[in-house]
N, C-alpha and C positions, 0 to 999 in steps of 0.2 A: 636707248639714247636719252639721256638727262637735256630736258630746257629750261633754262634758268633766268628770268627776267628779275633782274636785282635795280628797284628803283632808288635812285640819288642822287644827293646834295650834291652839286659839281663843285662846289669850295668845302665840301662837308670830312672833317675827322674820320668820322666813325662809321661814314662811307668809305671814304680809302681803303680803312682796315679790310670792308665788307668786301671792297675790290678784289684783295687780294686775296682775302680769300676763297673766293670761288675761282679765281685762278691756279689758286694750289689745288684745289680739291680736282681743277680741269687736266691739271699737267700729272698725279698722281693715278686716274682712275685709268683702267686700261678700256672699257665702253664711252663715245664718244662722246663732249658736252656741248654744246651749243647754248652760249650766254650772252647778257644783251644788254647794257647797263644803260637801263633810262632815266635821261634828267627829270626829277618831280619837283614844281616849284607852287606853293599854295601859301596861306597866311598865317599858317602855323611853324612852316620851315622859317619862316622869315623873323615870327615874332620872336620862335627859340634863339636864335641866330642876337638877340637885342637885348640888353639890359636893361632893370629898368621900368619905367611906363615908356617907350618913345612913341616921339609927336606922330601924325599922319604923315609927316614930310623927311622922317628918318624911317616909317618903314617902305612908304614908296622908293626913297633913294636904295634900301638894300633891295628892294626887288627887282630894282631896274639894274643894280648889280648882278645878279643871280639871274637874271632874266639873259643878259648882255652873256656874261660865262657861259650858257645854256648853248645858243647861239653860235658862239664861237667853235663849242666841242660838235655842235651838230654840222656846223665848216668842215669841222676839219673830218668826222667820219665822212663825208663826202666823198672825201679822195682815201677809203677804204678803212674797213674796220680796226684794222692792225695800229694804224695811223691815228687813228681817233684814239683808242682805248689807249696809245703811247699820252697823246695830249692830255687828255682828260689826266690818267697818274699827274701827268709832270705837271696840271695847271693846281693841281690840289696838291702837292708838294709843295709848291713856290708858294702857297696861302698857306698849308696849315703849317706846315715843316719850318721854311724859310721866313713867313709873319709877312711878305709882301703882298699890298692890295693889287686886286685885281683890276687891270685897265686894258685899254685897247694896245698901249704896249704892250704888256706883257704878253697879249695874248699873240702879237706877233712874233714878241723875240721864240715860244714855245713854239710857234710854228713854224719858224728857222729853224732851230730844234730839230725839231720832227720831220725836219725834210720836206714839209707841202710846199706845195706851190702859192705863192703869197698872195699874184694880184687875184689866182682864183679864192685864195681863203678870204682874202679883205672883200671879197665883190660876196660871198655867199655870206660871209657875216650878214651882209645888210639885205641878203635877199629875202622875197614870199618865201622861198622852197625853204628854208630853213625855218621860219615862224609856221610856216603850215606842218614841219616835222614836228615842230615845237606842242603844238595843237593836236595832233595824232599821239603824241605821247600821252597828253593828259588825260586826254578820250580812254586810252588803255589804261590809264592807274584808274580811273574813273570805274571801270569795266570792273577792275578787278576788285573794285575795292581798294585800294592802297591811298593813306592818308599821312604814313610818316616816312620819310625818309629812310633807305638802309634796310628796307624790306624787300621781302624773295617770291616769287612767284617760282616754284619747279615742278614739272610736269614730268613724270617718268614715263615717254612717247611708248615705250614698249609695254606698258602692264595697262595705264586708263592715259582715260581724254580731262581728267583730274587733274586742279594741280592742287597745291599743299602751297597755302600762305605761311612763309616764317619771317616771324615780326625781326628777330635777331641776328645777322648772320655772323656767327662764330666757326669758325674751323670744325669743334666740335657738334655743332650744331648740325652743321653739312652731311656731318659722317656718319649724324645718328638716323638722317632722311635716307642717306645711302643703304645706311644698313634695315632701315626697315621696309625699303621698298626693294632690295633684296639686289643692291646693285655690285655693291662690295660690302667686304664686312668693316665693321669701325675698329678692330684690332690692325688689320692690313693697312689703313689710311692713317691711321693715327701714329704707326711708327715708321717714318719717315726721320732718321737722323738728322739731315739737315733743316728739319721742319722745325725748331720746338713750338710747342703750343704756350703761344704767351696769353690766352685767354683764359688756362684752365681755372685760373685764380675766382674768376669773373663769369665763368658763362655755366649756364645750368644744363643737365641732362636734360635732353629732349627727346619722347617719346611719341607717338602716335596720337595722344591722347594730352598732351600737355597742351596749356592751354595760349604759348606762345605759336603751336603749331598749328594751322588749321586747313582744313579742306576745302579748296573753293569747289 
């Protein structure tokens, strides 16, 4: 069984992508995946996020943004994983796709959406339990070492107690950690018809020994 802890930006681009694809790679493999998408928020996410030199008082406002989104998506995993990882897509859709900021509307109407329960979502927005998940995340990027956004943690449960830091996660990327930790081969995953790889352009072979890949 593959675990895969993919830290991100919850309004972040090149998170989305990261989403989806370790959901391709989850619904393609026939050994089971177990994946975990945690919110990372520190002062390098925030400053990439700004143009510019900004003042102290534009980067605390985006952090209180990204902070608040954070929050919202740890609401809504509350009322169950399926639910959450739906929010989470559709709150980084409505930012990166559709260019709407992120507010405590929004994150309601996504929660209409998604079918939660609202007075329970609005009341755990603002609770401890959610700022103390908030706090257990960062503990675990901390742990693992993870300082940017859009990074993998994957531990192959069945061979080591090891996991494998990948700084990038591309489709291919995914299939070269499969194939070398002997899970599937990267010819079987990579041809998937309805898959194309729109990364191929963009993303580099990754081998054992590359130095985007590493061993924690």
């Amino acid at each position: 069984m593959l675990e895969v802890y993919l830290f991100v930006n919850p309004l972040g681009a090149r998170c989305m992508r990261s989403e989806r694809n370790i959901m391709r790679l989850a619904d393609h493999l026939n050994s089971k995946v177990s994946f975990q998408f945690v919110p990372l928020l520190n002062q390098q996410i925030v400053g990439q996020s700004l143009s510019g030199r900004p003042t102290l008082a534009e980067r605390n406002a985006r952090f209180n943004v990204y902070y608040e989104a954070i929050l919202a998506y740890k609401a809504a995993l509350f009322q169950g994983k399926r639910k959450g990882r739906k929010f989470l897509l559709n709150m980084q859709k409505a930012v990166v796709d559709d260019h709407e900021q992120f507010s405590q509307e929004l994150a309601l109407s996504l929660a209409k959406d998604c079918r939660l329960d609202l007075d329970m979502f609005k009341e755990d927005c603002q609770s401890d339990l959610a700022k103390q998940a908030f706090q257990t995340d960062q503990k675990l990027a901390a742990e693992m070492k993870i300082e940017q956004s859009s990074s993998a943690v994957i531990f192959n449960c069945d061979v080591s107690e090891c996991g494998l830091l990948l700084d990038d996660v591309t489709y291919e990327s995914l299939c070269d950690v499969c194939e070398s930790q002997g899970v599937a081969t990267k010819e079987m995953l990579m041809a998937e018809p309805n898959y194309p790889s729109t990364e191929q352009a963009t993303s580099t072979m990754l081998g054992l020994n590359h130095p985007h890949l590493h061993v924690l």
